[in-house]
C-alpha positions in Angstrom: 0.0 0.0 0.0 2.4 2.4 0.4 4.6 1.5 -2.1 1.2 2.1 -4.2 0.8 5.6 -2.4 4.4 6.6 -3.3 4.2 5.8 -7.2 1.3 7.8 -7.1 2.6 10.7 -5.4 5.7 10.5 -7.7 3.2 10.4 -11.0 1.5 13.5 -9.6 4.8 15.4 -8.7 6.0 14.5 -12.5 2.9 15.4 -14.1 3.0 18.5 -11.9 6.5 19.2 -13.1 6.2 18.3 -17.1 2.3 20.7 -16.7 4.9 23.4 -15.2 7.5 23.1 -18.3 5.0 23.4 -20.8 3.3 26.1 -19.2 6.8 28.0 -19.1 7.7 27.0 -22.8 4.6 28.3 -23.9 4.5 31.6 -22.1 8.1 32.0 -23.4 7.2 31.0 -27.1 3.8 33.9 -26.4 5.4 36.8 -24.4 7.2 38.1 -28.2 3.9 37.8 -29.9 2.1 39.6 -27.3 4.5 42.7 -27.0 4.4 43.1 -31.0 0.5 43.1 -30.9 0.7 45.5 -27.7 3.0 47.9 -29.4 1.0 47.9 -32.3 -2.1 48.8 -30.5 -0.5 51.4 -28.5 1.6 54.8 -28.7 5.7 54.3 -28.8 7.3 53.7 -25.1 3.7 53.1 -24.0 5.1 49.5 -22.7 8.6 50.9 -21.1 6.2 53.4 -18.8 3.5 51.4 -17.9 4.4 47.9 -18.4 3.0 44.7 -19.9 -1.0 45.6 -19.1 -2.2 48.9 -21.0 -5.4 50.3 -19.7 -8.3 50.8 -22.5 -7.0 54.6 -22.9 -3.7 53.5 -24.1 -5.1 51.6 -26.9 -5.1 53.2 -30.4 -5.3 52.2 -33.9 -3.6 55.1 -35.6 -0.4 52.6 -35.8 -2.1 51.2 -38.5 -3.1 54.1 -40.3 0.1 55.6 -40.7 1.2 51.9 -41.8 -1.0 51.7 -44.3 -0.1 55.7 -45.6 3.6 54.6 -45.3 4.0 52.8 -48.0 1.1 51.1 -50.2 0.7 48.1 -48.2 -3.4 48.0 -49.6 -2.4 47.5 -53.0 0.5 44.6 -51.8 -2.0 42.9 -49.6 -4.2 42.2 -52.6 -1.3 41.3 -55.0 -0.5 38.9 -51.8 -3.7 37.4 -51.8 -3.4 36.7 -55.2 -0.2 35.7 -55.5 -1.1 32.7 -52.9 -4.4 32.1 -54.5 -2.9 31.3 -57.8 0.7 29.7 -56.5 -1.5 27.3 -53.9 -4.1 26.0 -56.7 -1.0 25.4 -58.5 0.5 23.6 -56.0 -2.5 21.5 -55.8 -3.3 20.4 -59.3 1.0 19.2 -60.3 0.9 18.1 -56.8 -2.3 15.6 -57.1 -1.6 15.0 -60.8 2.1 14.4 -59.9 1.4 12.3 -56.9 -1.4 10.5 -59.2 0.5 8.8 -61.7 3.4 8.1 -59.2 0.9 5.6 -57.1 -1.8 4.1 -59.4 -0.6 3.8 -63.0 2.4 1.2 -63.7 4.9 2.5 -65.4 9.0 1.9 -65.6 11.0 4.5 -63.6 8.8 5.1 -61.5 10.3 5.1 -58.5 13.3 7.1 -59.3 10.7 9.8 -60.7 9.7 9.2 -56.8 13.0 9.4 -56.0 14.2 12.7 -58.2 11.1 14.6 -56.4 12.5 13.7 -53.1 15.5 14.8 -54.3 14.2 18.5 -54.9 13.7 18.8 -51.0 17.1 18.3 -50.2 17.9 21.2 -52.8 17.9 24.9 -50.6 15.9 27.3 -52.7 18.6 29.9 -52.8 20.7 27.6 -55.3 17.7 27.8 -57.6 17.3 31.4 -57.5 20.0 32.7 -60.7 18.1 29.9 -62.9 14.9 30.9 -61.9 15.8 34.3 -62.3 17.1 34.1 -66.1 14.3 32.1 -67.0 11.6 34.8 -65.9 13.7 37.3 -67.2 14.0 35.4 -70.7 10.3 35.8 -70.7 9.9 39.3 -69.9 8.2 38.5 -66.7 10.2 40.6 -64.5 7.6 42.9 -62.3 4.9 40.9 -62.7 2.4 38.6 -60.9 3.1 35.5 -63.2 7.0 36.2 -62.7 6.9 35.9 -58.8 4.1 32.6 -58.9 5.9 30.6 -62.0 9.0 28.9 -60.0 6.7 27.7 -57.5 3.6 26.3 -59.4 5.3 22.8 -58.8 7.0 22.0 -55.5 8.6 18.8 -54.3 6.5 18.7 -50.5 3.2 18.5 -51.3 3.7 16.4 -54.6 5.3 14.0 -51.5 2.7 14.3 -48.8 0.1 13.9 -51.3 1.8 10.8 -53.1 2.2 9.8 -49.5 -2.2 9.9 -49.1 -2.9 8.5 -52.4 -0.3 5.2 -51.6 -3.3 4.5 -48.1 -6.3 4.6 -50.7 -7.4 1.0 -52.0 -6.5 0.1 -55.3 -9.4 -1.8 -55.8 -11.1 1.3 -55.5 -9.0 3.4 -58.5 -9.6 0.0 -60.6 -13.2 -0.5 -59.8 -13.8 3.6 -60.8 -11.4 2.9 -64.2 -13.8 -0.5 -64.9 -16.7 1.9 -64.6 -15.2 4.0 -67.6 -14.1 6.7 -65.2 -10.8 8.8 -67.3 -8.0 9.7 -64.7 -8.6 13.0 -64.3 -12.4 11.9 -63.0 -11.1 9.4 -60.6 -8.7 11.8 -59.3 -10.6 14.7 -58.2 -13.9 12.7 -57.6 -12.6 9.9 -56.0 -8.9 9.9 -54.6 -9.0 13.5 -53.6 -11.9 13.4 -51.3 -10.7 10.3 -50.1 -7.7 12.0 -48.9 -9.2 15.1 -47.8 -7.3 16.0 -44.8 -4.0 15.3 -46.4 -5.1 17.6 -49.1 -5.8 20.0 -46.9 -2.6 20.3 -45.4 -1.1 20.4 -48.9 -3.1 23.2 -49.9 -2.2 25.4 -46.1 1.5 24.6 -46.7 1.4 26.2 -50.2 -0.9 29.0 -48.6 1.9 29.8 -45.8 4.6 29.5 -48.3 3.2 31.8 -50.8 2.3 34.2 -48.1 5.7 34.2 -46.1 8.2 34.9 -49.5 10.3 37.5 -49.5 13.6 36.9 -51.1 12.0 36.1 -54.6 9.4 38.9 -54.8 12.1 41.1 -53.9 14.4 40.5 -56.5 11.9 40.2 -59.2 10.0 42.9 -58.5 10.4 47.1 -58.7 7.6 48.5 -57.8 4.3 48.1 -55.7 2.0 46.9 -58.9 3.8 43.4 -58.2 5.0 43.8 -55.2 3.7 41.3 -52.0 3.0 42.4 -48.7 6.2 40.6 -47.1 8.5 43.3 -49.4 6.4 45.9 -48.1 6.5 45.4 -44.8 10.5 45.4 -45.1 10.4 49.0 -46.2 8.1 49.9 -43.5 10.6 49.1 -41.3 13.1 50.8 -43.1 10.9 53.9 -43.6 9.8 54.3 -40.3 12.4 52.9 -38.4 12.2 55.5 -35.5 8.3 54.7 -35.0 8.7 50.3 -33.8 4.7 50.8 -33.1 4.2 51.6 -36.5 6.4 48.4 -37.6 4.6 46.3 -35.4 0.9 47.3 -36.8 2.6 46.5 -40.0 3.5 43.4 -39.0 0.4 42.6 -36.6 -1.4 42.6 -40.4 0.6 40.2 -42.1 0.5 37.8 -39.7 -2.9 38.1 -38.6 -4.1 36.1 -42.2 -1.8 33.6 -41.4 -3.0 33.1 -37.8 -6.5 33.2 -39.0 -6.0 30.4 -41.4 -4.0 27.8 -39.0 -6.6 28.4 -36.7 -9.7 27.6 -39.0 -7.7 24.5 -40.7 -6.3 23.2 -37.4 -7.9 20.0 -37.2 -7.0 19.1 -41.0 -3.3 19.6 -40.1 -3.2 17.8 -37.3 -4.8 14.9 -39.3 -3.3 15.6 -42.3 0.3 15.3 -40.6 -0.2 12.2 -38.3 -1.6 10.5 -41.0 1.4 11.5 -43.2 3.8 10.4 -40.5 2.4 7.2 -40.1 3.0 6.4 -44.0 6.3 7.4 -44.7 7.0 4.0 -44.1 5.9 3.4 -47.5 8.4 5.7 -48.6 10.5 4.1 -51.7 
């Protein structure tokens, strides 16, 4: 019994201890993000005077107005939004036609096709910039909307996590649709895509984040706001306003507030998505 009593206290104690841990790591990983949204809501120094807890009075949105009137971060938003509307559908349709004809139809090679996409992920995407670069150029695509989406319509991840999905679904299933004089395309999008919804999902919220969070190519193929995304913009606000940090941090509080908003309403689909990807990478090769 009280060898009983004593395991139990030392469970409680650990539990206890490993509850305290991530309640620290968390409020450690949340104290940056709450400062930038603090000093964006309120005047400069309004944190150094009166600490970590404003009272209502203190909080002002004029940060974001002179954000906005600092440099056109309006127009970049929208070229942002489309910029990861067209890069993200994209992203889906190589990705699911990609990972498509790597699982169901038999064909020699491919595996190594598997193997050469894998390949691209080990590849850093600053090596690829100077060919990228020269072949948007070649095209006359510099400053454009098509120039900053075109390198990344196809990208190695999510032609993997969805190739990854489509190896779990049945193949009786993909050979009683083609008996039933379904084409490929029809079995893919009515069939294997739905069956791997949450997988697809992740895909399409990777691509989503990626597209939204670029920086280094939109900045060197780009001169001036009409293709300009909201990442390059925020980097002159910085630059432009460096004396004001409150008016940094509105800038910032709205590019990240999109991203935010979008893990939040796909959270469950991601968790899915990635356990479920985890779990088949033993199929992998």
């Amino acid at each position: 019994m009280t060898t009983t009593r004593r395991g139990q206290r030392t469970r409680r104690v650990g539990a206890v201890i490993r509850f305290t841990v991530v309640i620290a790591a968390a409020g450690l990983v949340f104290l940056p993000v709450y400062v930038s949204m603090l000093s964006a809501f309120t005047q400069g120094g309004t944190i150094a005077r009166n600490g970590l807890i404003p009272s209502l009075g203190e909080v002002i949105l004029d940060n974001f107005r002179q954000a906005i009137d600092a440099v056109p971060l309006l127009p970049e938003y929208l070229v942002s939004i489309a910029v990861v509307t067209v890069q993200t559908l994209g992203n889906l349709i190589t990705g699911s036609l990609a990972a498509y004809a790597l699982v169901f139809p038999t064909w020699p090679g491919r595996r190594i096709a598997f193997a050469l996409v894998l390949l691209t992920l080990a590849i850093p995407g600053e090596a690829l910039v100077i060919p990228n670069y020269e072949f948007v150029s070649g095209l006359g695509l510099r400053d454009t909307i098509i120039g900053v989406v075109l390198p990344y319509l196809a990208m190695g991840y999510p032609i993997f996590l969805l190739r990854q999905a489509f190896s779990a679904v049945p193949t009786e299933l993909w050979e009683a649709a083609r008996l039933d004089g379904a084409g490929h395309l029809r079995t893919l999008f009515t069939i294997i895509v739905p069956a791997c919804r949450p997988q697809v999902t992740t895909a399409i919220v990777w691509s989503a984040l990626a597209a939204w969070n670029g920086f280094f190519w939109p900045l060197l193929i780009t001169d001036s706001a009409v293709a300009r995304t909201i990442q390059v913009g925020v980097s002159q606000l910085a630059a432009s306003e460096a004396s004001e940090p409150s008016v940094i941090f509105a800038g910032a509080v709205l590019v990240v507030l999109p991203t935010v908003a979008l893990v939040i309403v796909a959270q469950r689909f991601l968790v899915n998505g990635l356990a479920r990807g985890g779990v088949l990478l033993r199929d992998v090769g």
